[in-house]
C-alpha positions as CSV (number, residue, x, y, z in Angstrom):
1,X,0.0,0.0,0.0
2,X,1.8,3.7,-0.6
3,X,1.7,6.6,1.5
4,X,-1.1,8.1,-0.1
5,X,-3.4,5.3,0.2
6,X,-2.1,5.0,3.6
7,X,-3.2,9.0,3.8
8,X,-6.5,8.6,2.2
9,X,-7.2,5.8,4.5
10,X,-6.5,7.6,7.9
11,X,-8.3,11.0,6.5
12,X,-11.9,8.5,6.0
13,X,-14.6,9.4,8.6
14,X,-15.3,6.5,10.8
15,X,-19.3,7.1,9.5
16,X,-19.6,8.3,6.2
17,X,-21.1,11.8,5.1
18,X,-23.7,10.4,2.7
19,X,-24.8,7.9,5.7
20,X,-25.6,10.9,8.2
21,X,-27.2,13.2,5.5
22,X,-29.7,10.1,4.5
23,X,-30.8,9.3,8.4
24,X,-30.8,13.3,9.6
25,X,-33.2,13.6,6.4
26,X,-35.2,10.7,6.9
27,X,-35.6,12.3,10.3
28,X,-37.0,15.2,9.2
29,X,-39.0,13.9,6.4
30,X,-40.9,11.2,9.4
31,X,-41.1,14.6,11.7
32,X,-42.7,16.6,9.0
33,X,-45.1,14.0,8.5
34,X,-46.4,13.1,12.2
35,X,-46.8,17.5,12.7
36,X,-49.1,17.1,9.7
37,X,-51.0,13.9,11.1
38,X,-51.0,14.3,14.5
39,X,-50.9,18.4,14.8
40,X,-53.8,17.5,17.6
41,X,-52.5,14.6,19.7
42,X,-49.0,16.8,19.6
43,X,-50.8,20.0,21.0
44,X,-52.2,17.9,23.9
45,X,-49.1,16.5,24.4
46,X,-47.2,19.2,25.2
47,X,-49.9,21.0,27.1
48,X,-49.5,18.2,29.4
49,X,-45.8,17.7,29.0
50,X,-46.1,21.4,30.0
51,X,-47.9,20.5,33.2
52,X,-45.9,17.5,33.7
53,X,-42.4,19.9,33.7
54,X,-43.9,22.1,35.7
55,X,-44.7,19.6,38.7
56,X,-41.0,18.7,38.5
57,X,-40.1,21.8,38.9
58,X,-42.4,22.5,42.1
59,X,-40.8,19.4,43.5
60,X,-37.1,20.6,42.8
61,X,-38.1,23.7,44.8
62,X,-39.6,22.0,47.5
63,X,-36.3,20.1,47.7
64,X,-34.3,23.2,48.3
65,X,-36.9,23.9,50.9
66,X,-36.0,20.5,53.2
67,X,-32.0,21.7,53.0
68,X,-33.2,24.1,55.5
69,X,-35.2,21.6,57.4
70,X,-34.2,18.8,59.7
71,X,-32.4,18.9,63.3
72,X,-29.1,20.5,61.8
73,X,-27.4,21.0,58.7
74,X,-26.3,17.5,58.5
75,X,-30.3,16.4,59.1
76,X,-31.9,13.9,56.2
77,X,-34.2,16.2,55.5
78,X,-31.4,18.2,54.3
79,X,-29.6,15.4,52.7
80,X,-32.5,14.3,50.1
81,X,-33.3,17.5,50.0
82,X,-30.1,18.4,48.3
83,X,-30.4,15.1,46.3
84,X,-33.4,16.5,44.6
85,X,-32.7,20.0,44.6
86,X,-29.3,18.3,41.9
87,X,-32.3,17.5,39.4
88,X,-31.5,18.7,36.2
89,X,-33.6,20.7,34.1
90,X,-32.6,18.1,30.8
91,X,-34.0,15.2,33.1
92,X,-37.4,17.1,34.0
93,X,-37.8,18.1,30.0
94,X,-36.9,13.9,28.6
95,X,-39.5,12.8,31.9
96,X,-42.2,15.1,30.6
97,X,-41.5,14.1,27.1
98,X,-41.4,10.5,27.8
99,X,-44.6,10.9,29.4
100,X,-46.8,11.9,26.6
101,X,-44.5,10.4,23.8
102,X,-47.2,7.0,23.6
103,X,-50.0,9.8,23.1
104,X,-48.3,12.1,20.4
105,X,-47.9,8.6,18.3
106,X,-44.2,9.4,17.6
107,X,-42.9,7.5,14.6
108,X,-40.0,4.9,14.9
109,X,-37.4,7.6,14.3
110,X,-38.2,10.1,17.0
111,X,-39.0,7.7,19.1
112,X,-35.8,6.0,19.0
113,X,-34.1,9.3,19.5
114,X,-36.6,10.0,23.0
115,X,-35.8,6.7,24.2
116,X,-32.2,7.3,23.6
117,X,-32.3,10.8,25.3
118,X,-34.0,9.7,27.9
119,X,-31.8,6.6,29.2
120,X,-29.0,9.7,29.0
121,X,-30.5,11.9,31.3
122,X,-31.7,8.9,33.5
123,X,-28.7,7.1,33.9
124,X,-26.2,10.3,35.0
125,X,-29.2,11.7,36.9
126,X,-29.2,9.2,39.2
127,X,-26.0,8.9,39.4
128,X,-25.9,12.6,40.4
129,X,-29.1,11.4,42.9
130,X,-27.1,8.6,44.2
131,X,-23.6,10.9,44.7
132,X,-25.5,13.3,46.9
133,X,-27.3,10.7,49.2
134,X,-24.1,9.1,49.9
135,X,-21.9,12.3,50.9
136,X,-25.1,13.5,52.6
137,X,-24.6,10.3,54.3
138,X,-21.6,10.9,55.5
139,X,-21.7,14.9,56.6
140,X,-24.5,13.1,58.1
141,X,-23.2,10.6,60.7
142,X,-20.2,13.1,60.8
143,X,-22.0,16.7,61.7
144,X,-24.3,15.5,63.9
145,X,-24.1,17.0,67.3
146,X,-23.2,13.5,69.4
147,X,-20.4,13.2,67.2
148,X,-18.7,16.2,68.0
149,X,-18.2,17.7,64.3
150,X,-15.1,16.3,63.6
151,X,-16.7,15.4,59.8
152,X,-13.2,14.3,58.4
153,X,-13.1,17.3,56.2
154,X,-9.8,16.7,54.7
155,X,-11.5,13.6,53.2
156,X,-14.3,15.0,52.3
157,X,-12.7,15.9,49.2
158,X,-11.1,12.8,48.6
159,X,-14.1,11.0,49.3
160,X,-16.4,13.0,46.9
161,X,-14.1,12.0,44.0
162,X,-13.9,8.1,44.3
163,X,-17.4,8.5,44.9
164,X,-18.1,10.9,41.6
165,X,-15.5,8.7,39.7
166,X,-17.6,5.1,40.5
167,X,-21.0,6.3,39.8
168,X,-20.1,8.8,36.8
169,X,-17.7,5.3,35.0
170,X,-21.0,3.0,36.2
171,X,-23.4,5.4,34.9
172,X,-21.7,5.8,31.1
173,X,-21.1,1.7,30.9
174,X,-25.1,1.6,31.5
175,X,-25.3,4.3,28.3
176,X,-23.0,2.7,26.2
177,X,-24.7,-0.5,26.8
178,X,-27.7,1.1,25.4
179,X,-26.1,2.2,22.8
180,X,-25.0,-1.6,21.4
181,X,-21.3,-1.1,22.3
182,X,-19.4,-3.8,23.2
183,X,-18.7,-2.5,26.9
184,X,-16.6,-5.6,27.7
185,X,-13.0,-4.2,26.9
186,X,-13.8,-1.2,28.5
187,X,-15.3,-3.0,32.3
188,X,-12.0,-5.2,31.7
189,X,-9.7,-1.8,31.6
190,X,-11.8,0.0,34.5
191,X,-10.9,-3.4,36.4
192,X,-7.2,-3.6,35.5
193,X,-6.9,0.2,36.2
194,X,-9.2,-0.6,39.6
195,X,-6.8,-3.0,40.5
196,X,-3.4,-1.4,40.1
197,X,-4.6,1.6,41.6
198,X,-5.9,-0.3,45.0
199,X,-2.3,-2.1,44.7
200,X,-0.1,1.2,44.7
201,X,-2.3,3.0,47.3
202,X,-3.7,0.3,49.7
203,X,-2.5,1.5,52.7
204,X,-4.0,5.1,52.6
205,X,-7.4,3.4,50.8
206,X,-6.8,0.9,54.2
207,X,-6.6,4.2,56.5
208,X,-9.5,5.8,55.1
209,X,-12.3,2.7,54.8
210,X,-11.2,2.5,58.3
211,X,-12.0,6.6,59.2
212,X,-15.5,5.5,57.7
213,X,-15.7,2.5,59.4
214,X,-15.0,5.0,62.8
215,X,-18.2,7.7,61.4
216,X,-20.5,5.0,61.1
217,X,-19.4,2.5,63.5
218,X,-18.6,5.3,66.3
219,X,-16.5,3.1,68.4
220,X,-15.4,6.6,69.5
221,X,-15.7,10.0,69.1
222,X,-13.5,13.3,69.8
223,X,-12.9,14.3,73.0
224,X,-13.2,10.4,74.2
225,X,-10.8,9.2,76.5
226,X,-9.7,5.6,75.2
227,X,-7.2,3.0,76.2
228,X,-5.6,0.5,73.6
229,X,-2.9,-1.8,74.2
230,X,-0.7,-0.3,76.8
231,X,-1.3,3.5,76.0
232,X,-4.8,5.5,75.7
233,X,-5.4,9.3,76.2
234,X,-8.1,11.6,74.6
235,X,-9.2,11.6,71.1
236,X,-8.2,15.3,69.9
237,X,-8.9,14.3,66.1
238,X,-9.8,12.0,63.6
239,X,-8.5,12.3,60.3
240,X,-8.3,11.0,56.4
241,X,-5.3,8.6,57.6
242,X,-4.4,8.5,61.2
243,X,-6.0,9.0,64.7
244,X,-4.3,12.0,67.1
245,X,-4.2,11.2,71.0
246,X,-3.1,12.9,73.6
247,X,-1.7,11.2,76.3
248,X,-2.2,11.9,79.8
249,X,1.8,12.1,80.1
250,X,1.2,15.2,77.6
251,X,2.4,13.9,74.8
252,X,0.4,13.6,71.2
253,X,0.3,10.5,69.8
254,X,-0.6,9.1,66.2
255,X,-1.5,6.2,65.3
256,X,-3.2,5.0,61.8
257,X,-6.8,4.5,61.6
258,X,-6.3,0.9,60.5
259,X,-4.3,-0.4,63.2
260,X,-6.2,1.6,66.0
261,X,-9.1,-0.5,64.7
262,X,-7.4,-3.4,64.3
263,X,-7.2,-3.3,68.6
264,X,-9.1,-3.7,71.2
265,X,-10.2,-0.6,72.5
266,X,-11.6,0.7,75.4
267,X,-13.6,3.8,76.0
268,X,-13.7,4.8,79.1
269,X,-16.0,8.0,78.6
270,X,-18.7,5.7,78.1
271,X,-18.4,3.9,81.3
272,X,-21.8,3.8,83.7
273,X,-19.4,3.3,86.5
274,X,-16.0,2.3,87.3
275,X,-15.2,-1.2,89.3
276,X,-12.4,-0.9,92.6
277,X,-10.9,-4.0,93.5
278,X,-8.8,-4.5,97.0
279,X,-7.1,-7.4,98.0
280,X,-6.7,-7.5,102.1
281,X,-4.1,-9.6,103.4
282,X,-4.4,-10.8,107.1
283,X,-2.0,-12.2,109.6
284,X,-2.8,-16.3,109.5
285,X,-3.3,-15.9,113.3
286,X,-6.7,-14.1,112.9
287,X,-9.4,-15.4,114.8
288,X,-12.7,-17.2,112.7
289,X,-15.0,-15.2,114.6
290,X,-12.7,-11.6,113.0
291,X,-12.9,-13.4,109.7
292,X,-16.4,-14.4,109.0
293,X,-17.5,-10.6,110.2
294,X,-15.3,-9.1,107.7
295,X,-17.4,-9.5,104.4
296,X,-20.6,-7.7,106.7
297,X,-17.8,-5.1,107.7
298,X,-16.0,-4.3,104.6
299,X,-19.9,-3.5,102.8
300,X,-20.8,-1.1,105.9
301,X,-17.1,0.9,105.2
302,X,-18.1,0.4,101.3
303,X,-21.3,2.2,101.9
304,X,-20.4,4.7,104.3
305,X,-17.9,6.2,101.9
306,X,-21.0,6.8,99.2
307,X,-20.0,3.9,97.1
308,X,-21.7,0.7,95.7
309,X,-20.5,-2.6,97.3
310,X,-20.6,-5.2,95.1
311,X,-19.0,-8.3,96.9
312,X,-16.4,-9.1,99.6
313,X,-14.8,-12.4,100.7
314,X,-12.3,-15.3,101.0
315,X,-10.2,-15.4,97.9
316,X,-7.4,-17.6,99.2
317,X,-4.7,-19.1,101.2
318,X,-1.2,-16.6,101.1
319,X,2.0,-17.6,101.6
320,X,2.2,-15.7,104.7
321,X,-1.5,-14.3,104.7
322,X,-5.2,-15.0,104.4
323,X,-6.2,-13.2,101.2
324,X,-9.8,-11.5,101.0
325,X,-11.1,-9.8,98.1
326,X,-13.5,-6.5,98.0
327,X,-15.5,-5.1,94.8
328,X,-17.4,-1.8,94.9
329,X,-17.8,0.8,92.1
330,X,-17.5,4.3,91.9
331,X,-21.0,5.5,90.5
332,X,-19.2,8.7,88.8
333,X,-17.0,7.6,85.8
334,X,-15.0,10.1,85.6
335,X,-11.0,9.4,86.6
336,X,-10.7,11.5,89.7
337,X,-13.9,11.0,91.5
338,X,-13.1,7.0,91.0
339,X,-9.5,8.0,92.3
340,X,-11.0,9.9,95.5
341,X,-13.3,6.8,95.8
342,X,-10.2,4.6,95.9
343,X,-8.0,7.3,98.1
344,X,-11.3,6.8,100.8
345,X,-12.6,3.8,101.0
346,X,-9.0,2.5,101.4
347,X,-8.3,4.9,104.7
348,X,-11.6,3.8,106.1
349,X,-10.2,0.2,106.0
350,X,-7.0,1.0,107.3
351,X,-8.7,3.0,110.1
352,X,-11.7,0.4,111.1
353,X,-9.0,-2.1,111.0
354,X,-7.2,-0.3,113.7
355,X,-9.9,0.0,115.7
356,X,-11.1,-3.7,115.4
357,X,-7.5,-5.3,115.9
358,X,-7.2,-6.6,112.4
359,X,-3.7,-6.7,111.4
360,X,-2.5,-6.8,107.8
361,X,0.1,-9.3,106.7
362,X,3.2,-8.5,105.5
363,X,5.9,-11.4,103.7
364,X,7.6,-12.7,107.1
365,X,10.5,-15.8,107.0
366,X,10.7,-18.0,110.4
367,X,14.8,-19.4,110.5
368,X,15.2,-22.7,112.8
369,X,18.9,-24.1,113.8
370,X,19.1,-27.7,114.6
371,X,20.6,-28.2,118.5
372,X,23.7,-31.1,118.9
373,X,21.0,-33.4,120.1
374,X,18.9,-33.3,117.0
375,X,16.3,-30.9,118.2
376,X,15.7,-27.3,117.1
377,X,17.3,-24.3,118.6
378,X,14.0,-21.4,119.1
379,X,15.0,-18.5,117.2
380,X,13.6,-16.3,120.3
381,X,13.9,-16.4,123.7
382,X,11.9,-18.6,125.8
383,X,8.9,-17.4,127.5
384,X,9.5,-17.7,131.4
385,X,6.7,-19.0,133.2
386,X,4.9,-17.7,136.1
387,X,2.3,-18.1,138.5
388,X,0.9,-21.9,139.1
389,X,2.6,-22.4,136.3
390,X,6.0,-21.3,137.2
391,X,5.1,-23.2,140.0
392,X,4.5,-26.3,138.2
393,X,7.2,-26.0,136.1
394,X,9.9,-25.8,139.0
395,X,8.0,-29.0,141.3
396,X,10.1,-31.4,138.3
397,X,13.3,-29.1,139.2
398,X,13.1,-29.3,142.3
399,X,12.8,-33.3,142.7
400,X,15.6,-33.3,140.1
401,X,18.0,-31.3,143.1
402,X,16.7,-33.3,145.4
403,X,17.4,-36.4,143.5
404,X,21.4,-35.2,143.1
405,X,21.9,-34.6,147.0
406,X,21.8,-38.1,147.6
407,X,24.3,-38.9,144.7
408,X,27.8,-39.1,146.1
409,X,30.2,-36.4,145.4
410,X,27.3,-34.0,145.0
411,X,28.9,-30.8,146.3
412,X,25.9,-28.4,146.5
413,X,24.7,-27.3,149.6
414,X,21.4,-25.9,151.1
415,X,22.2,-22.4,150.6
416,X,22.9,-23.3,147.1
């Protein structure tokens, strides 16, 4: 083939001249002749197409009307109001027109061209519809007034374009599919292009499905105090990628939203109460009576102090110690009234103890040395005894004196 052909070849239009001048008049021709048939059924038509554009447009209007409604600007009254209030005027013209298109008795040709119109304005009007319900969604869950406002708005922005990108490549596959063209190739390339994209940015698309999973999951909120792992603090922000926290050391820390979520996490804001647990040692020389009064004691302390007793009791045998355990709660969750709680209810023990002559035990060792004659050597001095029973402890003593005055070569004497 030579350049020219080659030339000639690239310069042809894909549809030929002659090809659009034949259908754009045989379009005109078949319009021509349904005016002059149908001048009446057309008149009608409109007058009601007329009626039916102007309902849409009352409705659009009332749609800007609920944006101001609704408990807030992030209310859903607002957020399908705005939806509606997006309806373009080319959709309300091809609605009306469809509408009274079976009356008119359109010919093939114009109706063709209405149908084709029509699926156009359908298909990118609701994906315009669909858009604005779903960010309304979100400024939704994120403005509303138990949420504290934070709304992510750095990814707000981010968020409006994968969501106009999805529905806006959806919505012309749809159209082109009307058309007759072979959409496959093209769903294959948005899938390729889907694909490697995810690939290269998974971690931030990992951070922010995990922001939205904390707007509509609320596992927390700003201002929240939460503990994860071995650090917690209070939320300061939430953002498109990572999680700020300030820590009660001072410090700010971050952490990503995917692995914050990825925890377990506890928020203590949104505690009814908080639980105080005290384990009481007591010397192993206590008496029975002491111990089986202490669970009745320990709730009166509990009690006295403004605090809920929960339970109290034997929890074990100690090494050196008999181990009870006491549960009460501090009905305000905050930090420091459950620390005052703790700081109270701990020196009434310590006090009531005192009085009752409960002693605490503390980790004692006992150290024993073996005597020459194979007994054991007390490590403390031996009590001496008095009384009958100093008395009774010298009558064997005194026998045993007696006994050695009658051995010979016993040299004591009476004075001794």
């Amino acid at each position: 083939m030579t350049t020219n052909n080659i030339a000639a070849a690239a310069a042809k239009p894909i549809i030929p001249k002659a090809d659009l001048d034949t259908q754009a008049q045989s379009l005109i021709n078949a319009s021509y002749l349904w005016f002059e048939t149908h001048w009446l059924q057309i008149i009608i038509a409109g007058a009601i197409g007329t009626g039916i554009f102007l309902a849409l447009h009352a409705a659009r209007k009332l749609g800007e009307r609920l944006c101001h409604k609704g408990p807030g600007p992030g209310g859903w009254g607002s957020v399908f109001g705005k939806a509606i209030a997006k309806t373009g005027n080319f959709f309300i013209v091809m609605v009306a027109v469809k509408l009274v298109e079976g009356y008119a008795g359109a010919p093939a040709e114009v109706s063709t061209t209405i149908n084709f119109l029509f699926t156009v304005a359908t298909v990118f009007q609701a994906a315009i519809w669909a858009r604005e319900i779903i960010l309304g969604a979100v400024r939704h869950r994120t403005e509303a007034e138990n949420y504290s406002g934070e709304a992510l708005g750095s990814a707000m922005g981010i968020i409006r374009l994968l969501v106009t990108f999805a529905l806006f490549a959806i919505a012309l596959v749809v159209v082109l599919d009307n058309l007759g063209v072979n959409v496959t190739g093209l769903v294959a390339g948005l899938g390729v292009g889907g694909i490697a994209i995810g690939l290269a940015a998974q971690g931030i698309f990992a951070d922010l499905f995990a922001a939205l999973a904390i707007i509509f999951d609320r596992p927390f909120r700003r201002g929240d105090v939460v503990s994860y792992d071995t650090s917690g603090g209070t939320v300061e922000a939430i953002g498109l990628k990572s999680t700020r926290i300030r820590a009660v050391t001072g410090e700010e820390r971050i952490i990503s939203n995917k692995n914050l979520l990825d925890k377990e996490i506890l928020n203590n804001t949104r505690r009814e109460y908080r639980r105080i647990k005290f384990t009481l040692g007591l010397v192993q020389w206590t008496p029975i009576e002491k111990m089986e009064a202490l669970p009745g004691m320990l709730q009166e302390i509990v009690e006295s102090c403004g605090q809920k007793f929960i339970r109290a009791g034997f929890m074990q045998f100690g090494a050196s110690s008999y181990d009870f355990d006491l549960e009460f709660d501090s009905l305000d969750p905050a930090f420091k009234p459950f620390f005052d709680a703790r700081h109270k209810v701990g020196l009434a023990i310590i006090k009531r103890f005192n009085e009752e002559g409960l002693e605490f035990a503390y980790p004692t060792q006992t150290a024993f040395t073996a005597a020459p004659e194979g007994g054991m050597i007390l490590p403390y001095a031996e009590a001496v005894p008095r009384g009958k029973a100093a008395r009774d402890a010298g009558a064997p003593q005194r026998e045993a004196i007696t006994s050695a005055e009658n051995v010979p070569g016993f040299e004591g004497s009476s004075e001794n």
